[in-house]
C-alpha positions in Angstrom: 119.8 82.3 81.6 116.0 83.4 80.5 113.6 82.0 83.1 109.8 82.4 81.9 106.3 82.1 83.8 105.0 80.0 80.9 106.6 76.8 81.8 107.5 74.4 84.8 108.8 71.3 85.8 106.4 69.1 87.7 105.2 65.9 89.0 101.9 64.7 88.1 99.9 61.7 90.1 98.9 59.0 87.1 95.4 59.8 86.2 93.9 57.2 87.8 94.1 58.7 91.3 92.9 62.1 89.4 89.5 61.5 90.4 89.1 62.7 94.2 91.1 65.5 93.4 89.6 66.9 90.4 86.7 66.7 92.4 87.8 68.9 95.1 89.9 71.1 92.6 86.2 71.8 90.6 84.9 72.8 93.5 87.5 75.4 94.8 90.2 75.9 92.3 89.5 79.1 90.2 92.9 77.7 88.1 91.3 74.5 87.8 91.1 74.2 83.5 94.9 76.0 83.3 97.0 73.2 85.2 96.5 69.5 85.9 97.0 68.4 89.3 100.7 68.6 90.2 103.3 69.1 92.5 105.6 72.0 91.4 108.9 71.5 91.6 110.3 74.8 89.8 108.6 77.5 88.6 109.0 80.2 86.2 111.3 77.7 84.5 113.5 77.8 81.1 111.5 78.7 77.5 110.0 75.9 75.5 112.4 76.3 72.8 115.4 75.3 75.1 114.0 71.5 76.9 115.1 69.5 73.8 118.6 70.5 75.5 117.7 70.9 79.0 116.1 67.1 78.4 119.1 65.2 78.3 121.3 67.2 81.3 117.9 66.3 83.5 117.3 62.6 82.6 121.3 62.0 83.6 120.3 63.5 87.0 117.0 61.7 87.2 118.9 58.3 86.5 120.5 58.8 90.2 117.2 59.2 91.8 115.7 56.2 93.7 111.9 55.6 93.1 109.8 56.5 96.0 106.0 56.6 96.4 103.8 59.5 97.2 101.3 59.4 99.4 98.2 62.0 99.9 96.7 61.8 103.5 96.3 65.0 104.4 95.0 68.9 103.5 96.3 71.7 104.5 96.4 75.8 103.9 98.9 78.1 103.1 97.5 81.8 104.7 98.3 84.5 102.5 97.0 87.3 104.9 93.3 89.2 104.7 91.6 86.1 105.2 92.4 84.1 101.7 94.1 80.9 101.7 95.2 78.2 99.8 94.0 74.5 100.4 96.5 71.9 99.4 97.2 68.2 99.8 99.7 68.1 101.7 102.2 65.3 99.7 104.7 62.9 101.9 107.6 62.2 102.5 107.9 66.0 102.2 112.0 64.9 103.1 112.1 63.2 99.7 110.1 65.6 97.5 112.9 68.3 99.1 115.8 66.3 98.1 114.3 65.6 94.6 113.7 69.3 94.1 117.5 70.1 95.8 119.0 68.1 93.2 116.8 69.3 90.5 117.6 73.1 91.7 121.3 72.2 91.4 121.1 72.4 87.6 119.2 75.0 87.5 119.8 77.4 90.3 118.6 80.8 88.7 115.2 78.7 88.3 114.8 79.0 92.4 111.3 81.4 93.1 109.2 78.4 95.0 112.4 78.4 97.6 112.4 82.5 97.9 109.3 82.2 100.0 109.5 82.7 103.9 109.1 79.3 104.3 111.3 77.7 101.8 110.1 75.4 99.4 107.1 73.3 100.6 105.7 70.3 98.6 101.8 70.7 97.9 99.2 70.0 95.1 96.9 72.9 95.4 93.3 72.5 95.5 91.5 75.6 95.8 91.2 79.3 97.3 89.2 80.2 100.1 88.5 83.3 101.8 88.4 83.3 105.8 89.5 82.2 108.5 86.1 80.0 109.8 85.4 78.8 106.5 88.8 77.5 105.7 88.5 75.7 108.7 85.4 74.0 108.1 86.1 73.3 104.6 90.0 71.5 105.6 87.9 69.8 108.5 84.8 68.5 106.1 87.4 67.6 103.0 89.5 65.5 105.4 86.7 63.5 107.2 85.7 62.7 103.9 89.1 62.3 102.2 90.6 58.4 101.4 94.6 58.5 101.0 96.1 58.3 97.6 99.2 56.9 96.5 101.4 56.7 93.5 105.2 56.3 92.8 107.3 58.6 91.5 108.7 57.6 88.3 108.4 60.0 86.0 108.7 64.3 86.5 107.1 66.6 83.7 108.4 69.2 81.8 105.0 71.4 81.2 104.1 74.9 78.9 101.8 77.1 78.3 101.1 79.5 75.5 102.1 83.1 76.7 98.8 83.6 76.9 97.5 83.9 80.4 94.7 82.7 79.6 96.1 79.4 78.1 96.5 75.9 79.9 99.8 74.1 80.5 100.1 70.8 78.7 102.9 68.1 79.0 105.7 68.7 76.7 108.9 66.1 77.9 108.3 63.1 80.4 111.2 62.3 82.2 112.2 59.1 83.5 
């Protein structure tokens, strides 16, 4: 199977919790106009021109799964070495975003690259890229004294494309139930 970097399957917080987190993504998120905020659940996924197939295989599986909210309380950084980081909200229960992407992976096990890292697969909704070590540390510390917890529930995962164009932005293309 053809896996490609222009597509993904997601979950997406309802717009109406978008606010404090476009906020924060504006302010430190080089990628903020390609993606909308998400969770990525697998990434490089399957072309464009095969989810009309891939749709119905995925909503059968995502018939099984019990709703559950999703609740952001916390940031948090990923290190990536010479002082540049990643700052994420940090989404929980982590347990059940694992087990939704385990299940998901199941059909799709070729599609497995955000489980090859040294640390597995760990749930997060990027916000931005820092570089060093003090500043990262006083921007997690200021962004979580003046964070309020968000919550949503998980009832619907995305199917999202790009153009092949690096340059382009991903857009929703199949809503899952």
């Amino acid at each position: 199977m053809t896996k490609v970097h222009y597509t993904a399957i997601v979950i997406i917080p309802p717009k109406e919790i978008w606010g404090a987190i476009q906020d924060t993504r504006k302010k430190y998120d080089r990628r903020f106009h390609r993606w909308m905020p998400h969770i990525t659940l697998l990434y490089p996924f399957r072309p464009q021109s095969e989810f009309s197939n891939l749709e119905i295989l995925f909503s059968m599986i995502c018939k099984k799964i019990e709703l559950f909210d999703i609740s952001f309380n916390k940031f948090n950084c990923f290190h990536h070495g010479k002082q540049k980081y990643t700052l994420y909200l940090d989404p929980e229960p982590e347990t059940l975003i694992k087990n939704l992407q385990h299940k998901i992976l199941k059909i799709f096990p070729d599609c497995n690259d955000v489980n090859s890292y040294k640390t597995g697969f760990i749930p997060h909704l990027s916000v931005g890229q820092i570089e060093g070590k003090d500043n990262v540390k006083f921007i997690l510390k200021t962004l979580q004294n003046n964070w309020n917890s968000l919550k949503f529930k998980l009832n619907l995962i995305y199917f999202i494309a790009r153009e092949k164009d690096k340059l382009s932005e991903f857009k929703i293309k199949k809503e899952i139930s």
